[in-house]
Each structure stands twice: as structure tokens, then as C-alpha cells.
OpenMM code with the backbone's topology and positions (N, CA, C; nanometers):
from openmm import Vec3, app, unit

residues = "UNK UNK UNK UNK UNK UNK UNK UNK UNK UNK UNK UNK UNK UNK UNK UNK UNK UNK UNK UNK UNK UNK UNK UNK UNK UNK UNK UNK UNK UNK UNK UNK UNK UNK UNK UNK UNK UNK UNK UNK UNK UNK UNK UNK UNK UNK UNK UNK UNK UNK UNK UNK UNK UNK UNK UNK UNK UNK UNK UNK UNK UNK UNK UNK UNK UNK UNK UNK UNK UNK UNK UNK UNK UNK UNK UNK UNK UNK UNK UNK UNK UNK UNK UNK UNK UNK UNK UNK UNK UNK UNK UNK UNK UNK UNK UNK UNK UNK UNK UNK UNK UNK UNK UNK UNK UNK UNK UNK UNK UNK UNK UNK UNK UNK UNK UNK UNK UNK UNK UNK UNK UNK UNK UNK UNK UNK UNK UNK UNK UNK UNK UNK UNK UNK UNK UNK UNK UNK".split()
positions = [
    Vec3(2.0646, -0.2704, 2.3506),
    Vec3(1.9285, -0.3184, 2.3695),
    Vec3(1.9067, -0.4431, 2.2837),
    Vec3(1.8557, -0.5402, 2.3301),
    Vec3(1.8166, -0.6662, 2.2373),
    Vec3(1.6623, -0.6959, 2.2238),
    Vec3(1.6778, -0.7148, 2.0741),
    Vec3(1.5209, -0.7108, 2.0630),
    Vec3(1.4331, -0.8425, 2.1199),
    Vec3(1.3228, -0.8066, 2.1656),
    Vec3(1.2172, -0.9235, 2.2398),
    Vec3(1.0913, -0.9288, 2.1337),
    Vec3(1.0878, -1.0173, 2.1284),
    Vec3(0.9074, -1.0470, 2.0470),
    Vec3(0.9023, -1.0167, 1.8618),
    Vec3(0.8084, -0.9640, 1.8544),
    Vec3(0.7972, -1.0241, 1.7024),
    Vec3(0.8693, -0.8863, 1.6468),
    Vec3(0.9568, -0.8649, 1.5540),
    Vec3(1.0419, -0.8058, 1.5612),
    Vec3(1.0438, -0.7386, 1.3777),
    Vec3(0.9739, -0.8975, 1.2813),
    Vec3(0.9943, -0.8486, 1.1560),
    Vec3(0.9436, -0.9770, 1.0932),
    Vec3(0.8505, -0.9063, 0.9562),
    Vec3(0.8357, -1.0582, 0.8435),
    Vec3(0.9255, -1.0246, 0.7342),
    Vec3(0.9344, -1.0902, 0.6614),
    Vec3(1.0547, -1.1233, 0.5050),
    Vec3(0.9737, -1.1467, 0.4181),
    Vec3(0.9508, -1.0454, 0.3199),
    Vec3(0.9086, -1.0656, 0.1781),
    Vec3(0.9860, -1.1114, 0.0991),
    Vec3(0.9743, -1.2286, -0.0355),
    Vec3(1.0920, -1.2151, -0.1259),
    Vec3(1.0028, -1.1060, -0.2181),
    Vec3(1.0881, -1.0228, -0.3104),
    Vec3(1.0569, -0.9712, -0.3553),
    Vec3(1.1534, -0.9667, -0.5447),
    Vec3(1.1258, -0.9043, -0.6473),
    Vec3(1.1470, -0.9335, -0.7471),
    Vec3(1.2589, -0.8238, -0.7493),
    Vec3(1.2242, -0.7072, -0.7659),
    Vec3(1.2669, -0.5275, -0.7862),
    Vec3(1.2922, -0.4747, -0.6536),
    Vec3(1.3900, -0.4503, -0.5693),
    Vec3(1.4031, -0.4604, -0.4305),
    Vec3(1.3521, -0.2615, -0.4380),
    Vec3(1.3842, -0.2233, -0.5252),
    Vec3(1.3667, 0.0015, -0.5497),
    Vec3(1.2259, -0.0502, -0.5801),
    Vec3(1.1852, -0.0851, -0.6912),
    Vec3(1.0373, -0.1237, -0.6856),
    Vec3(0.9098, -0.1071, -0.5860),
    Vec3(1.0019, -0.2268, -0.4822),
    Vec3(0.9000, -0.2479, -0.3644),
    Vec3(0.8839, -0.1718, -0.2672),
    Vec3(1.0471, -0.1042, -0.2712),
    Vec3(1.0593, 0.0200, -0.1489),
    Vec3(0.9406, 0.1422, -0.2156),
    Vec3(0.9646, 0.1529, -0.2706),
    Vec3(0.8415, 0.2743, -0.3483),
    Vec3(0.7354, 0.2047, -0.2797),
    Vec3(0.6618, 0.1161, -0.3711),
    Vec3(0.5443, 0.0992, -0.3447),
    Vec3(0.5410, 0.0788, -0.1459),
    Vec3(0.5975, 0.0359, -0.0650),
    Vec3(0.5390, 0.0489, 0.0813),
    Vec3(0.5630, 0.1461, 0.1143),
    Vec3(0.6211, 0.2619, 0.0390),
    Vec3(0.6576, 0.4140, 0.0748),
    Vec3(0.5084, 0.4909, 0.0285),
    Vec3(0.5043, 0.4700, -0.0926),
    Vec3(0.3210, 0.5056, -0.1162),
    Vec3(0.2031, 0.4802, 0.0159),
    Vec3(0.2274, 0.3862, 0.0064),
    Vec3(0.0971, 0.2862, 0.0539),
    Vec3(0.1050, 0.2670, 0.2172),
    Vec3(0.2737, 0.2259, 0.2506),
    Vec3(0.2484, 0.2412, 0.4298),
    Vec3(0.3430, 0.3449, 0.4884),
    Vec3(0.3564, 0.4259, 0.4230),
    Vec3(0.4501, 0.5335, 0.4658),
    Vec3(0.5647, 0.4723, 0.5173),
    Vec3(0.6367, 0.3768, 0.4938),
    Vec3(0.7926, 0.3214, 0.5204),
    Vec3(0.8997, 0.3874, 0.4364),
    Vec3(0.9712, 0.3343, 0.5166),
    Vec3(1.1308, 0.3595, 0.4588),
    Vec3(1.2539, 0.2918, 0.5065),
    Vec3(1.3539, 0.3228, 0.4205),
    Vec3(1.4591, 0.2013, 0.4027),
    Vec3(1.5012, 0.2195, 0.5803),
    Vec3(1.5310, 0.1415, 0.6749),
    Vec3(1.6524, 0.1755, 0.7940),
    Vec3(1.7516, 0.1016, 0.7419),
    Vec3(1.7336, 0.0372, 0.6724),
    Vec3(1.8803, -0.0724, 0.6683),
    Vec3(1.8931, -0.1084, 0.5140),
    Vec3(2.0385, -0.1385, 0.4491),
    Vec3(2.0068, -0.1549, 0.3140),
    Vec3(2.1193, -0.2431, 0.3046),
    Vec3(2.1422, -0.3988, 0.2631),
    Vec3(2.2859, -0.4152, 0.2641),
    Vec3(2.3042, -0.5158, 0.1072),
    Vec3(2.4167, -0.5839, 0.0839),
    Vec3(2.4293, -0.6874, -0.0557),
    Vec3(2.4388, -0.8358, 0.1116),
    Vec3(2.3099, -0.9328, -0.0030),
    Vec3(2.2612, -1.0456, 0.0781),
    Vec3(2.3625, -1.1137, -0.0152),
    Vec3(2.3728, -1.2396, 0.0055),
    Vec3(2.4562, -1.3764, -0.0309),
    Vec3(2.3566, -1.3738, -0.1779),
    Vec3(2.2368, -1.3605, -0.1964),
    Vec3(2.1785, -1.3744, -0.3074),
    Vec3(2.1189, -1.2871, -0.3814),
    Vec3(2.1462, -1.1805, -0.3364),
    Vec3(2.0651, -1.0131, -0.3781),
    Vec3(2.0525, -0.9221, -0.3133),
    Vec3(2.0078, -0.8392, -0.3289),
    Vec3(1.9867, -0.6916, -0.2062),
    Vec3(1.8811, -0.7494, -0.1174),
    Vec3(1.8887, -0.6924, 0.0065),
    Vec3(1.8036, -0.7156, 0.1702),
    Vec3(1.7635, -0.5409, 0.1589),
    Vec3(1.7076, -0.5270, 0.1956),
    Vec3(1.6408, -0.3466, 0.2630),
    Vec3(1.5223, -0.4354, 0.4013),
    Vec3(1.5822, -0.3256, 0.4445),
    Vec3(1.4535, -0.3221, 0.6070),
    Vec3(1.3737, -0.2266, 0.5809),
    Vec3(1.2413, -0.1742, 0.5886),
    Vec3(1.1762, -0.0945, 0.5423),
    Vec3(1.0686, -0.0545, 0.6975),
    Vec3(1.0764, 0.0298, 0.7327),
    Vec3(0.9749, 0.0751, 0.9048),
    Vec3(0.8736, 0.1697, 0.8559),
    Vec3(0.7539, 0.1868, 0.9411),
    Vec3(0.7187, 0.3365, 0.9532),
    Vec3(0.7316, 0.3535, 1.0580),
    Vec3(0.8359, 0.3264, 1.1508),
    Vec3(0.9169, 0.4122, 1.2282),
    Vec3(0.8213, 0.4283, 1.3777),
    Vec3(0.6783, 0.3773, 1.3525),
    Vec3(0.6116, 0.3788, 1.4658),
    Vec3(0.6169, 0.2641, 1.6255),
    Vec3(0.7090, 0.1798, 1.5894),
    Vec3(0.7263, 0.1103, 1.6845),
    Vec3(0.8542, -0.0221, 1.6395),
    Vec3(0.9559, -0.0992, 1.6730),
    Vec3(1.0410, -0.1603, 1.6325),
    Vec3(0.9964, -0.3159, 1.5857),
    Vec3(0.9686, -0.2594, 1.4719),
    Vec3(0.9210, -0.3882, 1.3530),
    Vec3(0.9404, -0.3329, 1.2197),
    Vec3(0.9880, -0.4242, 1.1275),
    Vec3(1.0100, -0.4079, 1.0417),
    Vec3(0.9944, -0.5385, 0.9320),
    Vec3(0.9481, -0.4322, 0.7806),
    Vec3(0.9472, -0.5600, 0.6605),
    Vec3(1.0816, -0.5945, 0.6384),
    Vec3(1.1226, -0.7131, 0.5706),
    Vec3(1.2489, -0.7165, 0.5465),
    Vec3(1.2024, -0.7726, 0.3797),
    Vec3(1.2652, -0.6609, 0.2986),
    Vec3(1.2584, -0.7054, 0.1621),
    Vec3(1.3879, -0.7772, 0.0963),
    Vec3(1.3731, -0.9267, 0.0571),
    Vec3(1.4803, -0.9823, 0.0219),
    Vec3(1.4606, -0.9813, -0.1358),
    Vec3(1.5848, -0.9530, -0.2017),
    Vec3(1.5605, -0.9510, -0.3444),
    Vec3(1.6086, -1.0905, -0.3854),
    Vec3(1.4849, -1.1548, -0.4980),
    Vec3(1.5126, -1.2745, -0.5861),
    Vec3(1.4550, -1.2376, -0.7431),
    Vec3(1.5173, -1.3815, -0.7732),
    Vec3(1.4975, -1.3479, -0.9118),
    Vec3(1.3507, -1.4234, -0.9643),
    Vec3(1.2867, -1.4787, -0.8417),
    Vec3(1.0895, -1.4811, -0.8579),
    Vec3(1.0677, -1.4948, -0.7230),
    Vec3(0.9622, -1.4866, -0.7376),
    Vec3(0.8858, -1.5052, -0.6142),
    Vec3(0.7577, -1.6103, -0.6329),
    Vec3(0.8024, -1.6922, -0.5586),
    Vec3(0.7204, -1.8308, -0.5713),
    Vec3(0.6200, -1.8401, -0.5271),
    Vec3(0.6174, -1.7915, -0.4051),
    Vec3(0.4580, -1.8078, -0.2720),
    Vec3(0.4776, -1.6457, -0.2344),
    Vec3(0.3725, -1.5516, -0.2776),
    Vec3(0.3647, -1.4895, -0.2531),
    Vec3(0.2602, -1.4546, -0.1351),
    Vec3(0.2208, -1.3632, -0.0477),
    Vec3(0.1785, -1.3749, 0.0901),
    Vec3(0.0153, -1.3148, 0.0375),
    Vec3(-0.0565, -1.4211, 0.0399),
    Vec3(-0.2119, -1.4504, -0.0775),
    Vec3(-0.2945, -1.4247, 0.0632),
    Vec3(-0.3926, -1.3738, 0.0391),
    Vec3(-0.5477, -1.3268, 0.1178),
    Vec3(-0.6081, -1.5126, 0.1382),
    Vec3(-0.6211, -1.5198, 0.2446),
    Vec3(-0.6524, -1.3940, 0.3343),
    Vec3(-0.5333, -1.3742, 0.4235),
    Vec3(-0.3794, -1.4298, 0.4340),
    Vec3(-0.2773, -1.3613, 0.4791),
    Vec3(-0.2193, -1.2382, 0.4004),
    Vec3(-0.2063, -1.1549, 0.4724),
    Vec3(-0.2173, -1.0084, 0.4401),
    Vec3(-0.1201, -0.9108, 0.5485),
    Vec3(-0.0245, -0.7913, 0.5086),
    Vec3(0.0196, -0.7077, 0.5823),
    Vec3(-0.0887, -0.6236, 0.6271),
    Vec3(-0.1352, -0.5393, 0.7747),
    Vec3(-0.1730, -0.4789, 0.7698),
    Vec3(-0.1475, -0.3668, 0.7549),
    Vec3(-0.1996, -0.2068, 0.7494),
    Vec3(-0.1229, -0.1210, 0.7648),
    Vec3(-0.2414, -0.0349, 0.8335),
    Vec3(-0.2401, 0.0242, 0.9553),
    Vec3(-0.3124, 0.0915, 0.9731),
    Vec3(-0.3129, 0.2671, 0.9247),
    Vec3(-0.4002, 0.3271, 0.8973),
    Vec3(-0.3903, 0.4788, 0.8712),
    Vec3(-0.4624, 0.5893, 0.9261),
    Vec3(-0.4648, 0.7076, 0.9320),
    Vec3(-0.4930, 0.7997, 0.9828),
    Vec3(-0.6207, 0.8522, 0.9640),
    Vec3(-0.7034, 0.8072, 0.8660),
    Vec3(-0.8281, 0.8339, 0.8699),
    Vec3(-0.8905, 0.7697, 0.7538),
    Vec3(-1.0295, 0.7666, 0.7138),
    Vec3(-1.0534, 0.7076, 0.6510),
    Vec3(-1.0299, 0.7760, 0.4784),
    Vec3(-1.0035, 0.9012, 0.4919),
    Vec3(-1.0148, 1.0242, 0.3571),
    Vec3(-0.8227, 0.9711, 0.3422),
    Vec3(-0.7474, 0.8980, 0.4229),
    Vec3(-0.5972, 0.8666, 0.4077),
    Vec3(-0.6347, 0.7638, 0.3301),
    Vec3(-0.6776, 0.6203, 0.4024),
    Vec3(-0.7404, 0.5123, 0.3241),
    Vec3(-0.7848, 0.5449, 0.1385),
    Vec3(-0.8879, 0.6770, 0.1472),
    Vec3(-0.9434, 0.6773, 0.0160),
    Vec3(-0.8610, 0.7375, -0.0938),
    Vec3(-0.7473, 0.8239, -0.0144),
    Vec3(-0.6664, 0.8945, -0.1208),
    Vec3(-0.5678, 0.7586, -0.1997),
    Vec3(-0.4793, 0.6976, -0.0731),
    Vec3(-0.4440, 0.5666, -0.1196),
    Vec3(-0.4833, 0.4837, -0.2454),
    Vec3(-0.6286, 0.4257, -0.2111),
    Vec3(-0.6909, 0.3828, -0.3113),
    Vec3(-0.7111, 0.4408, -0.4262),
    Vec3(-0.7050, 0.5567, -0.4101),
    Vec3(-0.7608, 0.6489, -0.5365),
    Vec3(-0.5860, 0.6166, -0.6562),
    Vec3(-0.4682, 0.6430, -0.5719),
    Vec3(-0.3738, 0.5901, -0.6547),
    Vec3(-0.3685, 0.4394, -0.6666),
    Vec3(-0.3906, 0.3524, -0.5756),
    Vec3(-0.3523, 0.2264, -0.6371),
    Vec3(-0.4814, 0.1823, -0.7086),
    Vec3(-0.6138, 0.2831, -0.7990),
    Vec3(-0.7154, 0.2407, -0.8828),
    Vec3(-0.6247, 0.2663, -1.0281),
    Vec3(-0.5695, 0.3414, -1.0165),
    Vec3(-0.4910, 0.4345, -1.1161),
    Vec3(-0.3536, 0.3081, -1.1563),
    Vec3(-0.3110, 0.2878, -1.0114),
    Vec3(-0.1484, 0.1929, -1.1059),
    Vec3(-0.1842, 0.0820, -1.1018),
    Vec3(-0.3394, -0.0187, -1.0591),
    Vec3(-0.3762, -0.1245, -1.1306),
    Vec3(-0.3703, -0.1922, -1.0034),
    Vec3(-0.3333, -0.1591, -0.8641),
    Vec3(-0.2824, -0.2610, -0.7893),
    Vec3(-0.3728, -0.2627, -0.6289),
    Vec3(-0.5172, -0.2286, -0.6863),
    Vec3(-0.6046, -0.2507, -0.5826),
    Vec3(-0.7046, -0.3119, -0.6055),
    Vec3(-0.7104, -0.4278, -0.5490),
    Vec3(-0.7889, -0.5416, -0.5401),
    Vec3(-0.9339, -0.5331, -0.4563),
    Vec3(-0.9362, -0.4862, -0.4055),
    Vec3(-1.0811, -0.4838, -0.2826),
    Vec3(-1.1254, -0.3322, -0.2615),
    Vec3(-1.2047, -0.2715, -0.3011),
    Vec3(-1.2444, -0.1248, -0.2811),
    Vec3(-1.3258, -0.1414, -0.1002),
    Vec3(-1.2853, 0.0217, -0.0936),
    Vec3(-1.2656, 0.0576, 0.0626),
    Vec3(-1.4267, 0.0090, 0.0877),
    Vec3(-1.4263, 0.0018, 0.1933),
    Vec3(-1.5362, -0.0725, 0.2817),
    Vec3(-1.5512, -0.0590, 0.4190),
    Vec3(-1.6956, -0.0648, 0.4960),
    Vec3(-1.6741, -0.0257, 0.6237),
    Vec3(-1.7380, -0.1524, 0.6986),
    Vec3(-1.5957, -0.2450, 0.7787),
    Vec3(-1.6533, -0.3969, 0.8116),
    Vec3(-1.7108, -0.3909, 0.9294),
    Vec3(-1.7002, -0.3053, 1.0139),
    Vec3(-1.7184, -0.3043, 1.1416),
    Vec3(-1.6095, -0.3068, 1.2321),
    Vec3(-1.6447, -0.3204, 1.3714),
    Vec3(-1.5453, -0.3244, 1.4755),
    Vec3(-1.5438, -0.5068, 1.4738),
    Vec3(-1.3900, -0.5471, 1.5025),
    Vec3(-1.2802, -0.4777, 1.5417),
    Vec3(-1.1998, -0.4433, 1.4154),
    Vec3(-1.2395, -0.4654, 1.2696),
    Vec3(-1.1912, -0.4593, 1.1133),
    Vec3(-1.1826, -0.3280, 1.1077),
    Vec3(-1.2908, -0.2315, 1.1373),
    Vec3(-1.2932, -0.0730, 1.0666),
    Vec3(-1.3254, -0.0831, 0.9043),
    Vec3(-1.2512, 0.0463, 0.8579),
    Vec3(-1.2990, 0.0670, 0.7116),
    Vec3(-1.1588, 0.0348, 0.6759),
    Vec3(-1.1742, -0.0596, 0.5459),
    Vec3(-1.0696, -0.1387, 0.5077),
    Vec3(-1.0486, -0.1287, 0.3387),
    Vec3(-0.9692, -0.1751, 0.2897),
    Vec3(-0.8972, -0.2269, 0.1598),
    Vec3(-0.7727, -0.2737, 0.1284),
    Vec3(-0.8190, -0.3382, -0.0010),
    Vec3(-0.6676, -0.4542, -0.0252),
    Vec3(-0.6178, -0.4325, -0.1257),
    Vec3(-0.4885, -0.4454, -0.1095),
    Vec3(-0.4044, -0.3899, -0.2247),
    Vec3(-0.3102, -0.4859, -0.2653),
    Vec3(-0.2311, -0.5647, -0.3457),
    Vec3(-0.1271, -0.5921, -0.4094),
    Vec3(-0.0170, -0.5320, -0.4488),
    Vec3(0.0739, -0.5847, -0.3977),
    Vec3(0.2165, -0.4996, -0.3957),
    Vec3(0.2695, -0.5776, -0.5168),
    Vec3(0.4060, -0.5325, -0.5821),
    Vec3(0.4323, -0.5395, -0.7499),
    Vec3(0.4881, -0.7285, -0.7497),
    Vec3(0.5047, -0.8031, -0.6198),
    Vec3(0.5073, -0.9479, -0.6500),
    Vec3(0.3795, -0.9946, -0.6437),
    Vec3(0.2948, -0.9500, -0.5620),
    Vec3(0.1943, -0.9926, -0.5183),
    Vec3(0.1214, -1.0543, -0.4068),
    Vec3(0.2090, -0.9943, -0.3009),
    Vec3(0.1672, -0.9958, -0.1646),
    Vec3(0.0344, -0.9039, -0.1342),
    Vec3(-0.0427, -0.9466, -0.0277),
    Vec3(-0.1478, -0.9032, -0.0250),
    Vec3(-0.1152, -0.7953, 0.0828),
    Vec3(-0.1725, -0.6703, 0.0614),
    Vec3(-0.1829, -0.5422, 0.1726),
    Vec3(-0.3228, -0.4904, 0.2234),
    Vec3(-0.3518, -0.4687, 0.3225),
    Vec3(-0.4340, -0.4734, 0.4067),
    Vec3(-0.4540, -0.2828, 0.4490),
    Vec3(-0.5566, -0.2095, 0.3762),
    Vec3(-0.5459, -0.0738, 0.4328),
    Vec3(-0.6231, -0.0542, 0.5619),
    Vec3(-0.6134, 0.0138, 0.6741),
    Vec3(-0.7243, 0.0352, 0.7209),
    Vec3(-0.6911, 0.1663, 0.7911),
    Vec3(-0.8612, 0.1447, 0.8642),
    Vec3(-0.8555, 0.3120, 0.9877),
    Vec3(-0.9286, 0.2531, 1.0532),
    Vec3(-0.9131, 0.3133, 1.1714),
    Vec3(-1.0327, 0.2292, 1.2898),
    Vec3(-1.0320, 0.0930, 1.3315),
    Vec3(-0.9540, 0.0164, 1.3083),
    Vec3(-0.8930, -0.1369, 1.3438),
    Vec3(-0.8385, -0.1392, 1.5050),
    Vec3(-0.9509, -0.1933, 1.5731),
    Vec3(-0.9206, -0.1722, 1.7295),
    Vec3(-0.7789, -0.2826, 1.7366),
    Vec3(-0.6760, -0.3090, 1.6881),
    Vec3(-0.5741, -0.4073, 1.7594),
    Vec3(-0.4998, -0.3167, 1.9077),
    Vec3(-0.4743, -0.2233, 1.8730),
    Vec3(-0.4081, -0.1499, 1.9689),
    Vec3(-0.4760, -0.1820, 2.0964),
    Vec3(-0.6677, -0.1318, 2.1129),
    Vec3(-0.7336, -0.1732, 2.1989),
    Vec3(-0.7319, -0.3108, 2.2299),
    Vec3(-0.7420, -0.4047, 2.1276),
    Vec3(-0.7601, -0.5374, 2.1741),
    Vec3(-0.6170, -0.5947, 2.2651),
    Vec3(-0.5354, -0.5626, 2.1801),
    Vec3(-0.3754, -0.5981, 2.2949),
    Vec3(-0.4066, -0.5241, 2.4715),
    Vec3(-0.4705, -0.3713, 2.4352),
    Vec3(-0.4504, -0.3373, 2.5734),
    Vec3(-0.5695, -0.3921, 2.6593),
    Vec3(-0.6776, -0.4965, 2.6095),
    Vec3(-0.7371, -0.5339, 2.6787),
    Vec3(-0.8783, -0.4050, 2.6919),
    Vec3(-0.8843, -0.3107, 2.6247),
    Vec3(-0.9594, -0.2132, 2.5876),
    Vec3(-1.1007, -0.2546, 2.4635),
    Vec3(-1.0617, -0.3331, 2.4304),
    Vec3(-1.1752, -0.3671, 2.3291),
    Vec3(-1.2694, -0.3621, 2.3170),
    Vec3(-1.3651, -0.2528, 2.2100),
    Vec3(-1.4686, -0.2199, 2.2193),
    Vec3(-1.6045, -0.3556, 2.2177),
    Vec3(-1.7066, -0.3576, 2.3069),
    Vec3(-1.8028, -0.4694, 2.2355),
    Vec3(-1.8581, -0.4462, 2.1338),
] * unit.nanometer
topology = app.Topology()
chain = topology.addChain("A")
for resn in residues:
    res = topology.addResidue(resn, chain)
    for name in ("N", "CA", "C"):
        topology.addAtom(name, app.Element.getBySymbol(name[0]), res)
């Protein structure tokens, strides 16, 4: 099978175990792929819900980190998933925007910082699914 369409973004990242934790917390991922890059460790990281994936490249900084308002999203399972989340990343220092309810097509949202400092995007209720299928609520 060969893959079609958007397929994967590339973080650099500092701590390549580091980062896998933290999108294991926060977006329920995990490693599919793990290999030695020309310049450091690579990991592919999924939640397995459809064929896309982060690709965490390990360096020794990270220069441009992926700053708000570009942001990963991650969608979640309810909004009490969203608040438990937050409730740990109030605790390890690395939540930036407390949960909030923006409306349609946003839902109830929050932002988080991952350990370089890419921006993460929580939500529940984020019509994209609808909006791709042409379902979109007014």
C-alpha cells in the first residue's frame, strides 16, 4: 500500500524518551517506528486512529519550535478527558491556556507545551471530522 495525502509532521526535539512520554500522557501515542537517524534518534509516534504520524527527530536544540497559534491538535474523548489532562500538565508546569469552552467549530479546548516547546492543542467537540465530511454544524 502507498501512502496518499498528508501522512506526518517532524518535530525536532531535544530528549527523544522525554517527548515520547509526554505525547503518551497527553495524546495517547506511541512509538510505531524507532530507528538511529544520520544525526540522532527518529521515533514515529501514532494514536493509531488513522495513518498519520508525529515524527520525533532528536537534536541537540531546537531552534523554531512550533509557537501558537501553530499548534498540534489532539482531539479527546470528552471534556472530564480534556480536564484530567490538564489537571496533570497544572502539576508538571506545562499548561499554558486553561480549558475553555470556544464554541463550534473549536469546542472546549486547551494548550499545552511539550518539553521543547511546541505548542499542543487539547480538545473535545472540535467538528473537523464534520467539517471534512461536509456535515458541519451552523
Amino acid at each position: 500500500m502507498t501512502d496518499l495525502g498528508l501522512t506526518h509532521i517532524a518535530l525536532p526535539v531535544t530528549d527523544l524518551d522525554r517527548s515520547i512520554d509526554f505525547y503518551a500522557v497527553y495524546a495517547g501515542m506511541e512509538v510505531v517506528h524507532r530507528r538511529a537517524g544520520s544525526q540522532g534518534e527518529v521515533a514515529w509516534i501514532s494514536d493509531r486512529t488513522r495513518p498519520f504520524v508525529v515524527v520525533l527527530i532528536e537534536r541537540a536544540s531546537v531552534d523554531a519550535p512550533l509557537l501558537a497559534p501553530g499548534h498540534l491538535g489532539v482531539a479527546l474523548s470528552s471534556r472530564a478527558e480534556v480536564d484530567l489532562r490538564c489537571d496533570i500538565a497544572r502539576e508538571e508546569g506545562v499548561l499554558v491556556k486553561e480549558p475553555e469552552q470556544a464554541g463550534p467549530p473549536v469546542g472546549y479546548r486547551a494548550v499545552l507545551r511539550d518539553p521543547d516547546g511546541h505548542t499542543v492543542e487539547l480538545t473535545y467537540g472540535q467538528q473537523v471530522g464534520l467539517t471534512v465530511a461536509g456535515e458541519e454544524e451552523a
